[in-house]
C-alpha positions in Angstrom: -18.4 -69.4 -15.7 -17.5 -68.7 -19.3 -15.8 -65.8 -20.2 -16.5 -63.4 -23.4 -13.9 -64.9 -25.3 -15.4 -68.2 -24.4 -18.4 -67.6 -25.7 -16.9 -66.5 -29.1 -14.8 -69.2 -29.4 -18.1 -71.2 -29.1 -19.8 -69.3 -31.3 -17.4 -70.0 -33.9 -16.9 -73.4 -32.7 -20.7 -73.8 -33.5 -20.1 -71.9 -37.1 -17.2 -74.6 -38.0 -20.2 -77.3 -37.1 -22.7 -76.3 -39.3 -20.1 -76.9 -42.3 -20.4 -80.4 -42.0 -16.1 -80.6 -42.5 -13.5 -78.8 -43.0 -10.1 -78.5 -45.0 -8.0 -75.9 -43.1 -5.5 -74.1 -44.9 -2.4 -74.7 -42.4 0.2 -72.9 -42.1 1.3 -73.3 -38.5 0.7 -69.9 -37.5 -1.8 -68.7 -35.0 -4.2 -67.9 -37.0 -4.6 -71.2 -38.9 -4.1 -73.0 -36.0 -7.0 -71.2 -34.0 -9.1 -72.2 -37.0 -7.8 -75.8 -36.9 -7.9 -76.0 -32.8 -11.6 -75.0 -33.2 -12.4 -77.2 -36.5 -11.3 -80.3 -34.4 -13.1 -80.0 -31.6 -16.4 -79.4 -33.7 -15.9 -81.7 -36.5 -13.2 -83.9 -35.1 -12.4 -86.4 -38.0 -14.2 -84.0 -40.3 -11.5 -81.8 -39.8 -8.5 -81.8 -41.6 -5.4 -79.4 -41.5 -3.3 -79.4 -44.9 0.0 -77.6 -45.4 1.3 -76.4 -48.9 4.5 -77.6 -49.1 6.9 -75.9 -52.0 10.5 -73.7 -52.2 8.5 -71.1 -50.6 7.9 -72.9 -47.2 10.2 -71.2 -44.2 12.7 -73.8 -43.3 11.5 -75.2 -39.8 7.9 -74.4 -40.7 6.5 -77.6 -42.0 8.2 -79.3 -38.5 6.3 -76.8 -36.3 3.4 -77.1 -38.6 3.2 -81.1 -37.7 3.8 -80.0 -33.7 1.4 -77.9 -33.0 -1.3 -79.8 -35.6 -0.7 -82.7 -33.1 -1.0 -81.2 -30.2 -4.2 -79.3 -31.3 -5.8 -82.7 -31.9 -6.6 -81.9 -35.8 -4.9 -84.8 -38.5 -2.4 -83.3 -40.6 -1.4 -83.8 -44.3 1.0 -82.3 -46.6 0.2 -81.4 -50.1 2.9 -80.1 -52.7 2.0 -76.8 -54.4 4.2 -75.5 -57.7 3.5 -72.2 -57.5 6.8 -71.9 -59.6 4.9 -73.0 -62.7 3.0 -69.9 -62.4 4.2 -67.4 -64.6 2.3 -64.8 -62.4 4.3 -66.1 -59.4 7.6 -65.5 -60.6 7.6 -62.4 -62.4 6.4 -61.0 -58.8 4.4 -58.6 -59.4 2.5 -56.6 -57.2 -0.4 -59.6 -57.5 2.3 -61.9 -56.5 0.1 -63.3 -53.8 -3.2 -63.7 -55.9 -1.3 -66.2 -57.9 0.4 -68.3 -55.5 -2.8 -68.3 -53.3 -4.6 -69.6 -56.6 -2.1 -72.6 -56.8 -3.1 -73.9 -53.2 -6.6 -73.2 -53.1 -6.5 -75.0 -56.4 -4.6 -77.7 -54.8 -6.8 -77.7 -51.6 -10.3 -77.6 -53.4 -9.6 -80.7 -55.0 -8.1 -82.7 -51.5 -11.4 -81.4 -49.9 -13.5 -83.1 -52.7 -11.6 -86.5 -52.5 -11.9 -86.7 -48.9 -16.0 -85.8 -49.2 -15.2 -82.5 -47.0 -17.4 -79.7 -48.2 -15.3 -76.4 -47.1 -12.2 -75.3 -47.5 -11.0 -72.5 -44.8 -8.4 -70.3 -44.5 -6.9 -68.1 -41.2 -7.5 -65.0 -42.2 -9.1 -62.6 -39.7 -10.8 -59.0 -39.8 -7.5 -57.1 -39.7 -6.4 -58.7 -42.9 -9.5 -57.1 -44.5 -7.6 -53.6 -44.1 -4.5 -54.2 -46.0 -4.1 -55.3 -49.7 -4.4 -58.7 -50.3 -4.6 -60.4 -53.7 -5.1 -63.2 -52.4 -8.2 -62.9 -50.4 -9.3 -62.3 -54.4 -7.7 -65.7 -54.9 -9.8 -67.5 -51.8 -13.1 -65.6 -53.0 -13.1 -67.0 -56.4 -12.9 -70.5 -55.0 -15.2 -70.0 -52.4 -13.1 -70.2 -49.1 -14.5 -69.6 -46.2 -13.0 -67.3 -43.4 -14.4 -68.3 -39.9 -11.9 -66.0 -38.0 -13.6 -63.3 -40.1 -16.8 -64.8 -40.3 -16.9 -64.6 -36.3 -15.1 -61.1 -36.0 -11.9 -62.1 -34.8 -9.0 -59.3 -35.1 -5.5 -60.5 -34.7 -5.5 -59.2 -31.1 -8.6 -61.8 -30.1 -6.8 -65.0 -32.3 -3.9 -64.2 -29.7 -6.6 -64.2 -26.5 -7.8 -67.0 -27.7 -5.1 -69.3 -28.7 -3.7 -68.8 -25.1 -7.1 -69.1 -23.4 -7.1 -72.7 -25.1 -3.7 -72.8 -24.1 -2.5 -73.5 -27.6 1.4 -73.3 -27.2 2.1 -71.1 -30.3 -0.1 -68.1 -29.3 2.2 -65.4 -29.4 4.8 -66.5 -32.5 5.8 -64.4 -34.6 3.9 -63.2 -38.1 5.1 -65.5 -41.0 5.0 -65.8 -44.5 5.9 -67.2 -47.3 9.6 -66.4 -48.5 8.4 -64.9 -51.4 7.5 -62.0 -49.8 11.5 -61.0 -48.4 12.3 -60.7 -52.3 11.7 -57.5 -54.0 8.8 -57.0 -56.8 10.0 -56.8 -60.1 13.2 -59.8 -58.9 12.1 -62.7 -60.1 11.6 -65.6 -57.9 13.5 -68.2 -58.1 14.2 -72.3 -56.0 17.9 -70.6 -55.6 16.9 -67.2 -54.4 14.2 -68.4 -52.1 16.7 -71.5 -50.6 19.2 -68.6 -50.0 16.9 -66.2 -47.9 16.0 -69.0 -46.1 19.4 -70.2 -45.1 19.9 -66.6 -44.1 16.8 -66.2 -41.8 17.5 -69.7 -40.5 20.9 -68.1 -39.5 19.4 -65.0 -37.5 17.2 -67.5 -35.8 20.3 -69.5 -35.0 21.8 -66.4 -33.5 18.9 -66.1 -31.2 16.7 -63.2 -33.7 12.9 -64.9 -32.8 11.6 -62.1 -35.3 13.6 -61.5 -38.3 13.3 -60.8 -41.6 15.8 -60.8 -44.8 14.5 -58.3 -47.6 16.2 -58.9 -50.6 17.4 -56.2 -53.5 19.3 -57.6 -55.8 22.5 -58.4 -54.9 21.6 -56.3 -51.3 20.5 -58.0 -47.8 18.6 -56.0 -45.7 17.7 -57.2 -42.3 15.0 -56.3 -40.2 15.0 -58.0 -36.1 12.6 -56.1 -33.4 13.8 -52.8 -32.6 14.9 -53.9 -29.3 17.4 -56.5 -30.4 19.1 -53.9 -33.4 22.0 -52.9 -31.3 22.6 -56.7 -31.0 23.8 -56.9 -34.6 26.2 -54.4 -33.9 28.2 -56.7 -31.3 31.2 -57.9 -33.3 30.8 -61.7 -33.2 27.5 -61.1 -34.3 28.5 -58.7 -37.0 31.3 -60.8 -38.6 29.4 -64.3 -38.8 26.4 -62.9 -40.4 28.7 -61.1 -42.8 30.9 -64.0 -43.4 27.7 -66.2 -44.0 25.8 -64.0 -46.1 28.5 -63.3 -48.4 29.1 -67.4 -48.4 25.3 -67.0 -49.7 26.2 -65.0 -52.1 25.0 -61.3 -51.7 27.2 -58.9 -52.5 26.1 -56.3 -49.2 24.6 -57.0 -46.0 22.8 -54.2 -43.8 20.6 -53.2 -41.0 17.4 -51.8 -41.3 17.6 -48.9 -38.1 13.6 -49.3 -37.6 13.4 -52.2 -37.0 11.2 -55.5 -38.2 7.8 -54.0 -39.8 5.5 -56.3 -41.9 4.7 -55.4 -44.8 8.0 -52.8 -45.1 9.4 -54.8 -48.3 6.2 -53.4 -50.0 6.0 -49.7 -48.6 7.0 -46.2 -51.0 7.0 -43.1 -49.9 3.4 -42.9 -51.3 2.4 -45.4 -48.5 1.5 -49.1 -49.0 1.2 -50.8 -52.0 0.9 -54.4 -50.8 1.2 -56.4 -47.6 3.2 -59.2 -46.7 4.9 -60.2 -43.6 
C-alpha cells in the first residue's frame, strides 16, 4: 500500500516526466538531490545533475556531490561558474545571491541546450518562498522550474521523503555557498573565501557536523548547534581553533552563545534583511 508521501513523490515523479528532461541544478544537498533522485527515475538518461564548481564551493562538497549523484542513479557533471567576474558578486551586496545565481543559471541554460534537455531545475521548495531570496529573481528570469515547489514540498516533507527513498543524505545539514559566511559590504574575494573554508573544514575536523564561520573583518565568529557550544569551551578545543585561525589570519576568534541559525549573518535588529545558510 502506498503511503501519502508516496503518492506525492509520484505525483512529482509524474511532473519531472512531462518535461521531457531535465538539468538539475546540484548542489548535493537534500533538496537538489530529492529533485535529482526523482528526475532519474522518470527521465533516466534525460536526467542530468550539474554542479557549479567555483571558489565558492564548500570544501568536501563537490566529493559528496559525486557520492550521493551516484548512488541516486542520476549522471553527474561539473561545470565551472566565475561568479567572481561579476561585479555584483563581489561588492556583496544585499543582492549578492541574484548575481551569483545569474552566473549558473546562465551557465546551466546553455549545458541544457547542448545536451537537447528542455528544463533546467533547481531545489528550491515552498519554505524558501518565505524568506528573501534574490535569487529565486535570478531563476525566474531564466525560466527555471521548481518541482519541489511546483509539487508543495516544504523542507520538512524533502526530509520524509529523501529517507522514505532511503536516500543516505536526508538529514544533512543546510549548506550554502561560502559567500554567504562573509559580511555584506566585505568584498569577496578567492583568498577570503579559501580561508573560511579551511576554517569550517577545521570545525568539521573537530567533530562540529553543523558549523558555520561568519566573517567581520578581521573577526571570526562561530556558530555550532546549541548543544555542542560548551564544547568549544574544552581547552584542547579552545587552543587549536585559536592557534589555527589566527595561522588563517584573523585577528579575533569567538563564539556565537545562540548557537548555529541560518540566515543570522544577514539579521539587524529590524529583523531579516536576507537569507542565507
Amino acid at each position: 500500500m502506498m503511503t501519502e508521501m508516496s503518492r506525492r513523490i509520484a505525483d512529482m515523479q509524474g511532473l519531472l516526466q512531462r518535461m521531457d528532461g531535465v538539468v538539475v541544478a546540484f548542489s548535493g544537498g537534500v533538496d537538489s538531490t530529492l529533485v535529482a533522485a526523482v528526475a532519474a527515475r522518470a527521465l533516466g538518461p534525460r536526467a542530468l545533475a550539474v554542479t557549479g564548481v567555483s571558489a565558492s564551493l564548500a570544501p568536501g562538497e563537490l566529493d559528496g556531490a559525486r557520492r550521493i549523484a551516484s548512488s541516486v542513479g542520476i549522471v553527474h557533471r561539473t561545470v565551472r561558474t566565475d561568479e567572481l567576474m561579476r561585479p555584483g558578486y563581489v561588492e556583496n551586496g544585499a543582492d549578492r545571491c541574484y548575481h551569483c545565481k545569474t552566473e549558473l543559471y546562465d551557465v546551466l541554460g546553455k549545458l541544457a541546450a547542448q545536451e537537447g534537455l528542455p528544463v533546467v531545475a533547481s531545489g528550491a521548495n515552498v519554505d524558501d518562498l518565505g524568506d528573501v531570496r534574490p535569487g529565486l529573481r535570478a531563476a525566474k528570469e531564466h525560466g527555471v522550474r521548481h518541482p519541489l515547489v511546483e509539487s508543495g514540498f516544504t523542507k520538512r516533507d524533502v526530509r520524509t521523503a529523501a529517507r522514505e527513498l532511503d536516500i543516505p543524505t536526508w538529514d544533512k545539514p543546510a549548506s550554502a555557498c561560502l559567500s554567504s559566511r562573509i559580511a555584506f559590504g566585505q568584498r569577496v574575494t578567492v583568498g577570503e573565501l579559501t580561508r573560511v573554508g579551511r576554517a569550517e573544514r577545521l570545525l568539521k575536523e573537530l567533530g562540529f557536523r553543523q558549523c558555520r564561520v561568519r566573517v567581520h573583518g578581521e573577526l571570526a565568529r562561530i556558530e555550532v548547534d546549541r548543544e555542542a557550544v560548551s564544547r568549544l569551551a574544552d581547552p584542547g578545543v579552545r587552543e587549536r581553533i585559536a592557534t589555527e585561525f589566527r595561522a588563517l589570519g584573523y585577528g579575533y576568534v569567538t563564539v556565537d552563545l545562540e548557537g548555529f541559525r541560518s540566515g543570522s549573518m544577514h539579521t539587524t535588529a529590524d529583523g531579516p534583511r536576507d537569507i542565507g545558510a
